[in-house]
The first five atom37 places (N, CA, C, CB, O) and aatype in JSON, in Angstrom:
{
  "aatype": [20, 20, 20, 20, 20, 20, 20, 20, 20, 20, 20, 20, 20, 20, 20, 20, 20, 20, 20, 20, 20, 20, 20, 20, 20, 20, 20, 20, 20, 20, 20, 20, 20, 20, 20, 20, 20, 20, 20, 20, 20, 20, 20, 20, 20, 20, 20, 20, 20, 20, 20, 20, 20, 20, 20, 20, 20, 20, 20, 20, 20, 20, 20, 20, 20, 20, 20, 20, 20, 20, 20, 20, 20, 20, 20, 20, 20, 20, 20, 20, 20, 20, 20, 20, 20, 20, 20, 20, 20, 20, 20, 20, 20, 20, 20, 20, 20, 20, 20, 20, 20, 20, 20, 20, 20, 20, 20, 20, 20, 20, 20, 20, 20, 20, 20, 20, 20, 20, 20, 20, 20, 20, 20, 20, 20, 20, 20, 20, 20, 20, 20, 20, 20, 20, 20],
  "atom_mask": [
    [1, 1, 1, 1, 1],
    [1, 1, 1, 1, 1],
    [1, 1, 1, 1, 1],
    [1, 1, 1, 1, 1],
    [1, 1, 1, 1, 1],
    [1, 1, 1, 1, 1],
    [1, 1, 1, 1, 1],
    [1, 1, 1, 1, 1],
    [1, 1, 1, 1, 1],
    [1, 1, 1, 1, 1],
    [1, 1, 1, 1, 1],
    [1, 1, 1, 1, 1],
    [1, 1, 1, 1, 1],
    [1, 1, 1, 1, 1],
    [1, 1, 1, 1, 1],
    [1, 1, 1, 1, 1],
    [1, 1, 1, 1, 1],
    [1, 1, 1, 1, 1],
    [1, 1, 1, 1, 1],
    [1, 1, 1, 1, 1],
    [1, 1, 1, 1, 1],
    [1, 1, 1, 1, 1],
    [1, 1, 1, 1, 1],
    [1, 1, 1, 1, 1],
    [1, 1, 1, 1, 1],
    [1, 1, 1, 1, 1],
    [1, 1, 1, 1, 1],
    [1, 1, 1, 1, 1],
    [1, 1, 1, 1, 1],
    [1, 1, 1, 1, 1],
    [1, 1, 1, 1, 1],
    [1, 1, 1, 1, 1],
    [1, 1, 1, 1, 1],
    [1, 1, 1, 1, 1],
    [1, 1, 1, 1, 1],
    [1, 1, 1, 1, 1],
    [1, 1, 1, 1, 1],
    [1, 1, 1, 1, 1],
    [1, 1, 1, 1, 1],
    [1, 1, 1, 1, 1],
    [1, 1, 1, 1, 1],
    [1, 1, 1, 1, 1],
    [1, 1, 1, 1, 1],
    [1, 1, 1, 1, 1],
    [1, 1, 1, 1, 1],
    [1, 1, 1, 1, 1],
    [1, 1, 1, 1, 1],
    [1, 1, 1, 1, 1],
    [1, 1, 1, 1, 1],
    [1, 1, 1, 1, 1],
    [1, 1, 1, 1, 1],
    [1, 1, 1, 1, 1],
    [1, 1, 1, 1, 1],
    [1, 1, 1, 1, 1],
    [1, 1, 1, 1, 1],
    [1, 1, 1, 1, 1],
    [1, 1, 1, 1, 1],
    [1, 1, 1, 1, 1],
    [1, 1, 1, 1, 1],
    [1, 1, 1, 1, 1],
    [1, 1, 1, 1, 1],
    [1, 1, 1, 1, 1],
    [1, 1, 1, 1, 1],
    [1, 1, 1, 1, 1],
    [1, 1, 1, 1, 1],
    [1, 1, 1, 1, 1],
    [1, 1, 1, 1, 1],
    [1, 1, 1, 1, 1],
    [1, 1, 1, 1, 1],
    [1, 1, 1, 1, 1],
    [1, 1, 1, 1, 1],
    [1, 1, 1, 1, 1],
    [1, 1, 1, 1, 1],
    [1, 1, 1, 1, 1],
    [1, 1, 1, 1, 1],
    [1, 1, 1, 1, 1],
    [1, 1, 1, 1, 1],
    [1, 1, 1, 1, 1],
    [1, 1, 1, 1, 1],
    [1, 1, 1, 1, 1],
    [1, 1, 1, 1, 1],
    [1, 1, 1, 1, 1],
    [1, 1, 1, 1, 1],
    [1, 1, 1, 1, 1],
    [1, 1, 1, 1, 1],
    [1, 1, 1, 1, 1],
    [1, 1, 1, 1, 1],
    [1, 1, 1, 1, 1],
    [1, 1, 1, 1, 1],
    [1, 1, 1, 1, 1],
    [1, 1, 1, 1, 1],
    [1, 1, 1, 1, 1],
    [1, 1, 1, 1, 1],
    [1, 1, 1, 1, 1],
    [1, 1, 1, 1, 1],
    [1, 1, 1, 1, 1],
    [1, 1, 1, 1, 1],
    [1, 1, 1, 1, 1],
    [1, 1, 1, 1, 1],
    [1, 1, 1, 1, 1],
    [1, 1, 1, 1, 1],
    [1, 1, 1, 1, 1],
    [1, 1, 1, 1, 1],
    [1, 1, 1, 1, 1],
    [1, 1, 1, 1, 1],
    [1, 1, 1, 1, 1],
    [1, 1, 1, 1, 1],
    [1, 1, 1, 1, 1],
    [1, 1, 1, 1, 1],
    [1, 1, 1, 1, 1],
    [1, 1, 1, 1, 1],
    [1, 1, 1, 1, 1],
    [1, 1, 1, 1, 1],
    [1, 1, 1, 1, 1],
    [1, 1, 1, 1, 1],
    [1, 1, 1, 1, 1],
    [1, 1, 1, 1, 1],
    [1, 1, 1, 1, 1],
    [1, 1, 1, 1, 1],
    [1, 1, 1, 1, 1],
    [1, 1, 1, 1, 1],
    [1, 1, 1, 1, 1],
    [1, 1, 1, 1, 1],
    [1, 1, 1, 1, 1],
    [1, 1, 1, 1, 1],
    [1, 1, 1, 1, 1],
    [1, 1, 1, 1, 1],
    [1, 1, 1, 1, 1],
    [1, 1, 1, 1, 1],
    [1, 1, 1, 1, 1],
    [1, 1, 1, 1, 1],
    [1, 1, 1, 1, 1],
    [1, 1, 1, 1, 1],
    [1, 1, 1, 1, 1],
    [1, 1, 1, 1, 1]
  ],
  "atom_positions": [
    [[34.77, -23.67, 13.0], [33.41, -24.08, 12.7], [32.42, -22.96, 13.04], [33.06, -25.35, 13.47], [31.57, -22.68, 12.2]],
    [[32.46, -22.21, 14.34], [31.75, -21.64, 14.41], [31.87, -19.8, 13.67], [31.59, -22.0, 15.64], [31.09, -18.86, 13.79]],
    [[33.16, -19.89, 12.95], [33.4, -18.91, 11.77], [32.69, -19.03, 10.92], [34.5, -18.9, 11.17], [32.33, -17.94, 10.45]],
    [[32.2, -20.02, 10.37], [31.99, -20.6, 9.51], [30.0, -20.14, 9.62], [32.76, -22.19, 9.7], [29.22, -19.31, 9.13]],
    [[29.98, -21.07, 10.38], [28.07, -21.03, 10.67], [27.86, -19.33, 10.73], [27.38, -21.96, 12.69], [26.83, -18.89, 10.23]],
    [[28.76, -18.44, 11.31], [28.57, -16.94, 11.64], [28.44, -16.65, 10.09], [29.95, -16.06, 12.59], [27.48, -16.12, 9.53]],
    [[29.61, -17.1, 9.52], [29.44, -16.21, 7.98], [28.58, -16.86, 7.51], [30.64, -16.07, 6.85], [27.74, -16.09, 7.06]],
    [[28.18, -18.33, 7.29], [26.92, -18.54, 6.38], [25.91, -17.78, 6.85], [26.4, -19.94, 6.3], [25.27, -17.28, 5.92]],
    [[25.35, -17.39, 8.42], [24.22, -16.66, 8.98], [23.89, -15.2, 7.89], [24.69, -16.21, 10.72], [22.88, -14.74, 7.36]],
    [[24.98, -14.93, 7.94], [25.5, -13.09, 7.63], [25.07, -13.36, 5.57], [28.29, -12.59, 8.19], [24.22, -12.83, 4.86]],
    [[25.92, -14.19, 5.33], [25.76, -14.13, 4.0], [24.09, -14.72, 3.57], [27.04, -15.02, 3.37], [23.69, -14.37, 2.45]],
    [[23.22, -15.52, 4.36], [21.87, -15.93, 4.34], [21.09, -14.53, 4.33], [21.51, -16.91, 5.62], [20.44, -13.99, 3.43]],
    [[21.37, -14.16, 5.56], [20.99, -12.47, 5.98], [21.3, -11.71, 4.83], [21.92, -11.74, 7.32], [20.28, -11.22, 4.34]],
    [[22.27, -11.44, 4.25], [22.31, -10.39, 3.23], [21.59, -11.1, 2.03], [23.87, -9.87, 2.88], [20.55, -10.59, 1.59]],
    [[21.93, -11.89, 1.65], [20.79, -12.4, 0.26], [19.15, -11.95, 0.31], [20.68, -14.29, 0.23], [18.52, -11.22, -0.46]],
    [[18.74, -12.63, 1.43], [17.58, -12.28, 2.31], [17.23, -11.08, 1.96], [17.81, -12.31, 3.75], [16.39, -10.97, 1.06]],
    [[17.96, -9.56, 2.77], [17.69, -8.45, 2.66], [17.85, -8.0, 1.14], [18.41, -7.83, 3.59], [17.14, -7.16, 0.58]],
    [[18.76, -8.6, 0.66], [18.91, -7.64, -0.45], [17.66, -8.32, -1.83], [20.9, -7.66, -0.99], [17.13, -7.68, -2.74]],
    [[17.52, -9.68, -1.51], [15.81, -9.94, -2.32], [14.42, -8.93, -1.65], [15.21, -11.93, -1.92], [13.4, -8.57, -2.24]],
    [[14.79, -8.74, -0.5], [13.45, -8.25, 0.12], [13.34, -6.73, -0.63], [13.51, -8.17, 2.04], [12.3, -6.31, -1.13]],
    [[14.45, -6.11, -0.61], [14.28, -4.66, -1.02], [15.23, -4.34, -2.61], [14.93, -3.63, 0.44], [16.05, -3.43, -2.76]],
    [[14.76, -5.48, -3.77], [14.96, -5.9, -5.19], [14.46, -4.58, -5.55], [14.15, -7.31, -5.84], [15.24, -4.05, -6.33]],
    [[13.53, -3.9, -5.3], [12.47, -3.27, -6.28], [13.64, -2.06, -5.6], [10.3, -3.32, -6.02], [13.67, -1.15, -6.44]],
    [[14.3, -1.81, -4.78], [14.64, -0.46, -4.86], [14.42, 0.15, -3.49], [13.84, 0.24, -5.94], [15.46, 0.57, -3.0]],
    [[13.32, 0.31, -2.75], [13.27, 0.94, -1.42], [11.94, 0.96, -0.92], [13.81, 2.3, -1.43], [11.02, 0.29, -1.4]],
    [[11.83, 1.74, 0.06], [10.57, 1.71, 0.89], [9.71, 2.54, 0.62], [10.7, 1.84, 2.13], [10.03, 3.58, 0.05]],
    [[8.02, 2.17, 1.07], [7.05, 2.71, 0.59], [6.89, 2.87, 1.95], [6.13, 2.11, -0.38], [6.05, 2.0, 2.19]],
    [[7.08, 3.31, 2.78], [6.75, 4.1, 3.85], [6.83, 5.85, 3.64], [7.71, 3.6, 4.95], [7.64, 6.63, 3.13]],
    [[5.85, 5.92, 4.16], [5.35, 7.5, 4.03], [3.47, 7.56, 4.1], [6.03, 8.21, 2.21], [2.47, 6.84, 4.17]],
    [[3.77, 8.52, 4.04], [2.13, 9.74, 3.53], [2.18, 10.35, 1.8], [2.21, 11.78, 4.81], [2.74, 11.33, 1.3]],
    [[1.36, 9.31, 1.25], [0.9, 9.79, 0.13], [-0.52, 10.47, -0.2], [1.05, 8.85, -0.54], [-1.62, 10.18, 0.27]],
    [[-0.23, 11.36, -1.04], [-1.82, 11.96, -1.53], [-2.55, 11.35, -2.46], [-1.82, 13.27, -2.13], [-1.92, 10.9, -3.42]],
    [[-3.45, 11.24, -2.46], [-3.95, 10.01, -3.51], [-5.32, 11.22, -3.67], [-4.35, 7.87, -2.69], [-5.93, 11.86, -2.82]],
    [[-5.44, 11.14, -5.18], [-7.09, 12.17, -5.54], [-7.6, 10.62, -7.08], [-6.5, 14.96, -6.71], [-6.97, 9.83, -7.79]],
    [[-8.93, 10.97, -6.85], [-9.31, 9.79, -7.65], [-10.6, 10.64, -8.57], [-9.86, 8.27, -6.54], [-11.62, 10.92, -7.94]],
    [[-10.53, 10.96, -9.8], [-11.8, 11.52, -10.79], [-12.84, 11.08, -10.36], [-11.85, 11.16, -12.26], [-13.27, 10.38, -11.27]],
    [[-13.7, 11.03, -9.33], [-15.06, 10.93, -8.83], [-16.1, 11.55, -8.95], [-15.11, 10.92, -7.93], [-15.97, 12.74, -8.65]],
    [[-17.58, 11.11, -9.41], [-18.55, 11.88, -9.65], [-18.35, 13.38, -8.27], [-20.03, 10.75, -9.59], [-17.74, 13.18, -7.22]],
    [[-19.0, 14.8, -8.6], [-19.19, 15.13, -7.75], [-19.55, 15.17, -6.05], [-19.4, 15.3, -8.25], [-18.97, 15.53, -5.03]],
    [[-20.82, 14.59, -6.38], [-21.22, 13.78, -4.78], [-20.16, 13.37, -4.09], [-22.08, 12.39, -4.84], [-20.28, 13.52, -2.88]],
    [[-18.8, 12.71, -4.59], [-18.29, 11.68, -3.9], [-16.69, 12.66, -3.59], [-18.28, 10.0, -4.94], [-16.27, 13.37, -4.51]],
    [[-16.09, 12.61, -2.54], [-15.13, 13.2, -1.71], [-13.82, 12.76, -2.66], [-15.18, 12.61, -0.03], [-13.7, 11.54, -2.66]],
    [[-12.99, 13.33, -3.32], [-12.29, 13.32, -4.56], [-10.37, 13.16, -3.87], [-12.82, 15.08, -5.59], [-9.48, 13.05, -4.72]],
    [[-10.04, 13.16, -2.5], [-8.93, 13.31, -2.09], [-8.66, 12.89, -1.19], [-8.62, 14.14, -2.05], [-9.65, 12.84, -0.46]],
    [[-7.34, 12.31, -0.47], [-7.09, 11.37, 0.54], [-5.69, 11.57, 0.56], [-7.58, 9.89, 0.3], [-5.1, 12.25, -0.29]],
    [[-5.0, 10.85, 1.74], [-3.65, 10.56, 2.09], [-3.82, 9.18, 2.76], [-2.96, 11.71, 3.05], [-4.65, 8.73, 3.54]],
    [[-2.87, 8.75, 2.22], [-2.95, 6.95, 2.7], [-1.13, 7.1, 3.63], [-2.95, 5.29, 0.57], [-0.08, 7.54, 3.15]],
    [[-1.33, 6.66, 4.77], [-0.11, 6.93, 5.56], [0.35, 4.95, 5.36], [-0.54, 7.8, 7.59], [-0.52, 4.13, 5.61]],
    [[1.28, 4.66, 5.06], [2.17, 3.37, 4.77], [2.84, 3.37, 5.91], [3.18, 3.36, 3.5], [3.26, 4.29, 6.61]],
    [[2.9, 1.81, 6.06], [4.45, 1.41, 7.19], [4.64, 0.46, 6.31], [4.4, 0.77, 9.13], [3.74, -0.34, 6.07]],
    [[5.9, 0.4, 5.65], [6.89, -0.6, 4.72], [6.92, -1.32, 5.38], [8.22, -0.39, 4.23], [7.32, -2.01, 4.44]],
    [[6.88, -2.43, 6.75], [7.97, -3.2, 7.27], [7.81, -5.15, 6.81], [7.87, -2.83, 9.12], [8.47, -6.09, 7.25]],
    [[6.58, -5.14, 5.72], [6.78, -6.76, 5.6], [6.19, -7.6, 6.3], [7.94, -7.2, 5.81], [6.71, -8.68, 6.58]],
    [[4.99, -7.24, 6.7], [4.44, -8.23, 7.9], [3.13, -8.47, 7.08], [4.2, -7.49, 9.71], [2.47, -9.11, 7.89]],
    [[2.48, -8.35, 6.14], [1.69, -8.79, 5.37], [1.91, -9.76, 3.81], [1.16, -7.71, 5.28], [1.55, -9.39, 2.69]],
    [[2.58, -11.04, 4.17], [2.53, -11.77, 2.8], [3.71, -11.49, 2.1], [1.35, -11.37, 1.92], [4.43, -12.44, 1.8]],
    [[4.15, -10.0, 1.67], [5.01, -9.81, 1.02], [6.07, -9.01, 1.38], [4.58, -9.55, 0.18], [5.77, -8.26, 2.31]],
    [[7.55, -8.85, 0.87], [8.29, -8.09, 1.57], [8.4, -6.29, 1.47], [9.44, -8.72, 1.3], [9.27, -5.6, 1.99]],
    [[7.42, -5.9, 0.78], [6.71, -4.65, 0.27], [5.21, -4.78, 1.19], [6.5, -4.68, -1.65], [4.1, -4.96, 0.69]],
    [[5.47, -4.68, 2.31], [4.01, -5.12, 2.77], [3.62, -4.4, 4.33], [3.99, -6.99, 2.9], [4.55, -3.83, 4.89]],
    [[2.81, -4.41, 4.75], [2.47, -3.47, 6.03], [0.95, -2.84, 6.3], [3.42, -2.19, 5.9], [-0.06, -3.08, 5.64]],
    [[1.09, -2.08, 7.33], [-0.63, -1.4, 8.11], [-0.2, -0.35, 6.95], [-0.9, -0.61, 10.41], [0.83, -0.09, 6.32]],
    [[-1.98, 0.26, 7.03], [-2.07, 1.33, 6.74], [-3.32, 2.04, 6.95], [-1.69, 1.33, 5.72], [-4.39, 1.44, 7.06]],
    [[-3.23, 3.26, 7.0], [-4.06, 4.73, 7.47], [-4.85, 5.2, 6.76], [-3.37, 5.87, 7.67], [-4.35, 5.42, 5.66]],
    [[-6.2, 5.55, 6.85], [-6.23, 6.5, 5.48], [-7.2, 8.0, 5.96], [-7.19, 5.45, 3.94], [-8.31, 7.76, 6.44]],
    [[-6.97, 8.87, 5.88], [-7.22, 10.6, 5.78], [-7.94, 11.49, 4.62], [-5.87, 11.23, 5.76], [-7.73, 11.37, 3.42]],
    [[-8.61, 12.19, 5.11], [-9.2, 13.01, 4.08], [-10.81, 12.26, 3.5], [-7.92, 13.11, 2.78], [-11.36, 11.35, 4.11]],
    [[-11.32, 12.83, 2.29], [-12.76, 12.61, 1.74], [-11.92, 10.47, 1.61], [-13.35, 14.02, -0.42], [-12.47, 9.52, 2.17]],
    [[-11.11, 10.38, 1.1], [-11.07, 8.63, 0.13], [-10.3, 8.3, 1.59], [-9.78, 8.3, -2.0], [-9.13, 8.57, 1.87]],
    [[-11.17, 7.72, 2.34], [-10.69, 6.66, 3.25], [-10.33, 7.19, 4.7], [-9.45, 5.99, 2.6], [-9.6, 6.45, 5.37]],
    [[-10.76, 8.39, 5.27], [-10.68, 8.89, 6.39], [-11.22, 8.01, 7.37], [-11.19, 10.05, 6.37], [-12.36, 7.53, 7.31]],
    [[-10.13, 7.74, 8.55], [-10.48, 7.16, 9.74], [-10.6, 5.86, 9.42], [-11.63, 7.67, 10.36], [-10.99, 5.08, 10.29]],
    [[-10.31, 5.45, 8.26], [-10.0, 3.88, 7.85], [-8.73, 3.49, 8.11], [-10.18, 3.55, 6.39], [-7.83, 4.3, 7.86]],
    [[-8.46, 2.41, 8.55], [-7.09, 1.21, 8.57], [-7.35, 0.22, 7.62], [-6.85, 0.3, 10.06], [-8.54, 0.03, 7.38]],
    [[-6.69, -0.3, 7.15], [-6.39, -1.8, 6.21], [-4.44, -1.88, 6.33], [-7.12, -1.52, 3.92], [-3.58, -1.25, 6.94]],
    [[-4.46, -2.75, 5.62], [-3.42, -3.24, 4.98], [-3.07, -3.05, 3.42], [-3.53, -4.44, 5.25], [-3.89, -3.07, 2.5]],
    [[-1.8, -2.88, 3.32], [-1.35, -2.48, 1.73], [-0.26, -3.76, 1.2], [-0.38, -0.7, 1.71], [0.07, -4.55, 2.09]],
    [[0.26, -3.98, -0.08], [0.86, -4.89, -0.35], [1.99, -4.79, -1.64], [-0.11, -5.75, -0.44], [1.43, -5.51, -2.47]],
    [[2.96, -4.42, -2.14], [3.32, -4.65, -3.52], [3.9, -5.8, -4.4], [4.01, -3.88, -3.66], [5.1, -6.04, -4.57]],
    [[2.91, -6.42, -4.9], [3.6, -7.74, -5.45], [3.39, -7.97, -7.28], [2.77, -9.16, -4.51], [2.34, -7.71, -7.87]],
    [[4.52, -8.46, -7.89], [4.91, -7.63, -9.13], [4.23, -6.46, -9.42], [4.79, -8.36, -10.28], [3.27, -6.14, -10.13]],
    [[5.06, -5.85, -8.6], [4.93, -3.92, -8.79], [3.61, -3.2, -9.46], [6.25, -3.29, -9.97], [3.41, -2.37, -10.35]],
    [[2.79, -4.01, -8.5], [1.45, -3.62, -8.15], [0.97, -3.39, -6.66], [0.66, -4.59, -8.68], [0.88, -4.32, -5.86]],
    [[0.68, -2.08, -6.36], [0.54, -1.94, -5.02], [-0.83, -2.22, -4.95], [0.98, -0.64, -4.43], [-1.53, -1.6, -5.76]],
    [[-1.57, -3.23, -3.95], [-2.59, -3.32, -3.71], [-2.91, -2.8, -2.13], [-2.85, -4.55, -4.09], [-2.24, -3.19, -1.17]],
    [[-4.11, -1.79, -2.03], [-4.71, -1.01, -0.66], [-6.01, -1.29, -0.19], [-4.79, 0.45, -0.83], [-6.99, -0.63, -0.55]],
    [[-6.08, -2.18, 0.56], [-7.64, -2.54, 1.1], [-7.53, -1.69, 2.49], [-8.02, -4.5, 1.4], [-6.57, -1.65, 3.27]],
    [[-8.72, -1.06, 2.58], [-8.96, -0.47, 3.46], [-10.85, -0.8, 4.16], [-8.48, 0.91, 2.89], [-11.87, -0.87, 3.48]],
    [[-10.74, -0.9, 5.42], [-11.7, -1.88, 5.61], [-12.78, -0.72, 5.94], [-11.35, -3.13, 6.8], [-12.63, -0.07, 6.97]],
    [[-13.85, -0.44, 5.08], [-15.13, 0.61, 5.5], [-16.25, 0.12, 5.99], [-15.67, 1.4, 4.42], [-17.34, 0.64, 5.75]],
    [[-16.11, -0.97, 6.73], [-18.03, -1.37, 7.6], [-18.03, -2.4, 7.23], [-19.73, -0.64, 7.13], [-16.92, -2.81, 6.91]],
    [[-18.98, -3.18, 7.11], [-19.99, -4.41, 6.86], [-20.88, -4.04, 6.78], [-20.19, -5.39, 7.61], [-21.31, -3.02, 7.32]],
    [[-21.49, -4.85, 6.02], [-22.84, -5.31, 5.31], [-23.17, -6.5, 5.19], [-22.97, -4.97, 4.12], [-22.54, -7.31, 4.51]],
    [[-24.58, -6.86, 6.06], [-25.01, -8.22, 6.31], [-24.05, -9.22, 6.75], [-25.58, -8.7, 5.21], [-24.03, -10.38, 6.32]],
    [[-23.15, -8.67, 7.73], [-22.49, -9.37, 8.17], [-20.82, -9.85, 7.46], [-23.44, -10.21, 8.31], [-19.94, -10.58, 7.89]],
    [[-20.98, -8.86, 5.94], [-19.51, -9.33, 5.06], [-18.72, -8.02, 5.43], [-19.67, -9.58, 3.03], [-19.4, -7.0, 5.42]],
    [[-17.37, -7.9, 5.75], [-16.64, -6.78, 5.51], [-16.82, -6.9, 4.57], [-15.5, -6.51, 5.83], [-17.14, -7.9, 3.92]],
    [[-16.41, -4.64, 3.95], [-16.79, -4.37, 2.82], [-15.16, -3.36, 2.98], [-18.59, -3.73, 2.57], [-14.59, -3.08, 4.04]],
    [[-14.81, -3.05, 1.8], [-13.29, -2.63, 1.79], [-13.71, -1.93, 0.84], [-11.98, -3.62, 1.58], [-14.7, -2.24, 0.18]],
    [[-12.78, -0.52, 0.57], [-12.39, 0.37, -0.57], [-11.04, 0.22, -0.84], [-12.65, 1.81, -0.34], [-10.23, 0.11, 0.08]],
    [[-10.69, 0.19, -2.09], [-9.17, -0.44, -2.62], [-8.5, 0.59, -3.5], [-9.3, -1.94, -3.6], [-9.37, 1.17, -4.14]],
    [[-7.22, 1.06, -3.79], [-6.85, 1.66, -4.24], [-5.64, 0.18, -4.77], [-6.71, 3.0, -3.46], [-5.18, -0.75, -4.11]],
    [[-5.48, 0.52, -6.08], [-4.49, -0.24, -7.02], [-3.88, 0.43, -8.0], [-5.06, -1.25, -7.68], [-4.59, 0.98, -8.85]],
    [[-2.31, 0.53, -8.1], [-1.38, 1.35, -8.8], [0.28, 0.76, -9.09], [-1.38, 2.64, -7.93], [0.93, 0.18, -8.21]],
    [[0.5, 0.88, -9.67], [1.61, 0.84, -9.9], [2.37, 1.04, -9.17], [1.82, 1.29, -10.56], [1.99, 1.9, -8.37]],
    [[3.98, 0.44, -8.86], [4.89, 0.86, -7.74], [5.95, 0.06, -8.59], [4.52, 0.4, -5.95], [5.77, -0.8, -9.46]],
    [[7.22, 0.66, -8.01], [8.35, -0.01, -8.27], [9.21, 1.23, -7.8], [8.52, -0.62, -9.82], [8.95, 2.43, -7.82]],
    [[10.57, 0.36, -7.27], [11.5, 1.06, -6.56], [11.01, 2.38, -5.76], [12.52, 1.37, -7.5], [11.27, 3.54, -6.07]],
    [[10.18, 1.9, -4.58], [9.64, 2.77, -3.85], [8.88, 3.64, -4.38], [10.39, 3.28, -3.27], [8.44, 4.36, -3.48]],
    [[8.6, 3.86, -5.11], [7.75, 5.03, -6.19], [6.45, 4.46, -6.51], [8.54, 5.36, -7.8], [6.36, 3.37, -7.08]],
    [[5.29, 5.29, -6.12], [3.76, 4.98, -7.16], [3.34, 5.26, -7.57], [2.88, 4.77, -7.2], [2.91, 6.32, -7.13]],
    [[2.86, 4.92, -8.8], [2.16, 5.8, -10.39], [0.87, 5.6, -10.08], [2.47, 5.08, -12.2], [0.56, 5.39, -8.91]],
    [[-0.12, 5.65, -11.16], [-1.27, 5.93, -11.33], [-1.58, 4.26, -11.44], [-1.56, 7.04, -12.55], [-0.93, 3.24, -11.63]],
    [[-3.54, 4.78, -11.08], [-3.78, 3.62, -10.79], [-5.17, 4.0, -10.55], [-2.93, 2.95, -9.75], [-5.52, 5.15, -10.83]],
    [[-6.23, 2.9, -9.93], [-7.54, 2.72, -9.72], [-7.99, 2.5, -8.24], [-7.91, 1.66, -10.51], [-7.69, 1.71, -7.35]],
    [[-8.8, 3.54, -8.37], [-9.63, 3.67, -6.64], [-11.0, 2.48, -7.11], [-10.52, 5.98, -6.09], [-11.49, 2.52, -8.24]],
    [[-11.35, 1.72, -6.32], [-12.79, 1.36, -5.99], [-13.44, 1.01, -4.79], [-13.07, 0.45, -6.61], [-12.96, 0.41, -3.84]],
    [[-14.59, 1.46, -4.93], [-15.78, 1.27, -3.48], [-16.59, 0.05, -3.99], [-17.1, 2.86, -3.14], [-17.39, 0.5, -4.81]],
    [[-16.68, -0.8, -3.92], [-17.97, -2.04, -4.11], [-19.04, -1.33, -4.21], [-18.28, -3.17, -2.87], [-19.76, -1.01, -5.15]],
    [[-19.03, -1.0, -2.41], [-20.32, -0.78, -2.01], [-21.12, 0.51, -2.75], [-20.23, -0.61, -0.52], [-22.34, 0.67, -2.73]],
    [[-20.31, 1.22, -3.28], [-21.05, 2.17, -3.9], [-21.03, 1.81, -5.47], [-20.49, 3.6, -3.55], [-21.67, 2.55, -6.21]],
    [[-20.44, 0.89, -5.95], [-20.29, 0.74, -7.56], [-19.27, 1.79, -7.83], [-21.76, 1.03, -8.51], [-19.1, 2.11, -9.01]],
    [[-18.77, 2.2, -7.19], [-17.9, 3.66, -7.65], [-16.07, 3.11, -8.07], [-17.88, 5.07, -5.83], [-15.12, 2.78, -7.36]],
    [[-16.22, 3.2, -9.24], [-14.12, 2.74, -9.53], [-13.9, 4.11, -10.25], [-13.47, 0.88, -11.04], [-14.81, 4.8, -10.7]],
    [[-12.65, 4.41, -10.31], [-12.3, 5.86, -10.91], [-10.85, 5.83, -11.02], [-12.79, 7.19, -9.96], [-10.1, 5.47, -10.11]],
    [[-10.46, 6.26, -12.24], [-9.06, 6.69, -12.27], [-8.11, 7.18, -11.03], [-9.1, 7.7, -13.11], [-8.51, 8.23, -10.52]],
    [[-6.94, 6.62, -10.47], [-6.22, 7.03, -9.42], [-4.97, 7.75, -9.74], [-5.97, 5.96, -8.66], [-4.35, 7.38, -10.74]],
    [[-4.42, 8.89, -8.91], [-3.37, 9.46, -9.11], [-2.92, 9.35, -7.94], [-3.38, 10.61, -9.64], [-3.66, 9.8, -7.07]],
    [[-1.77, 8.81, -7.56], [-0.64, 8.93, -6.24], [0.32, 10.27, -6.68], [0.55, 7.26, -6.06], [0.9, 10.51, -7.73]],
    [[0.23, 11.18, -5.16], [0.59, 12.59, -5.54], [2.43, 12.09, -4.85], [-0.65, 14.21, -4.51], [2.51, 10.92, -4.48]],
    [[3.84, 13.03, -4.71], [4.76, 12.84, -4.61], [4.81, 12.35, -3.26], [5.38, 13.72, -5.04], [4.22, 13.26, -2.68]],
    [[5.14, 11.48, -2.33], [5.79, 11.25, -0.92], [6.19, 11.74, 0.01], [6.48, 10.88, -0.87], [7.4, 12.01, -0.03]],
    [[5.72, 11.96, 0.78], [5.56, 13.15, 1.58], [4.63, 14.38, 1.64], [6.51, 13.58, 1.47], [4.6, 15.31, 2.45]],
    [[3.73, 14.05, 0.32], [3.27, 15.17, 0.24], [1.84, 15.75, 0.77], [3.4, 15.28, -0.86], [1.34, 16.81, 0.39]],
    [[1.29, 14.86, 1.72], [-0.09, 15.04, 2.7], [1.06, 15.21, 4.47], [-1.59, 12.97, 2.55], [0.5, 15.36, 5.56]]
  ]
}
């Protein structure tokens, strides 16, 4: 019996893991992210990821952000149907957090192109995620 409960545990556990990481692998790392922005506005960033699943989805985790797009910011990131969503939390206003978001494509650990926006400035712009590792 207790063979038994061990292997159902193990075989629960592997189903488990192997739905959690369907898409292929982990988005942990330091990516470069540059977004077509009017002049005025700081055109380049690195968003540092922790893959581990503690936000909602099993593509999910904290995150960092560096450079002109999101320096000295934290949020949370997410990929759900292989859409990575990046809120990153920049201040309040009148009392509402106000977030800058980066949204792109992902699948099997990999992220394509996609869209930066600021609310607060009206500012959205074409996004490029540069290779992994590469900030």
């Amino acid at each position: 019996m207790k063979t038994r409960l061990i292997s159902a545990a193990i075989l629960l556990f592997s189903v488990w893991a192997g739905t959690a990481m369907a898409d292929g692998g982990s988005y942990t790392g330091n990516w470069p992210v540059t977004a077509k922005l009017p002049p005025q506005f700081g055109n380049t960033g690195c968003l540092s990821l922790i893959d581990n699943g503690t936000v909602s989805s099993p593509h999910s985790g904290p995150v960092k952000g560096s450079g002109d797009l999101g320096g000295g910011l934290s949020g949370t990131f997410q990929v759900v149907n292989n859409l990575l969503v990046v809120n990153l939390q920049s201040g309040s206003d009148s009392g509402e957090v106000v977030y800058i978001s980066f949204i792109a494509r992902a699948r099997n650990g990999n992220i394509g192109n996609g869209v930066f926006n600021e609310p607060g400035y009206l500012a959205s712009a074409p996004l490029t995620f540069g290779k992994k590792g590469g900030c």
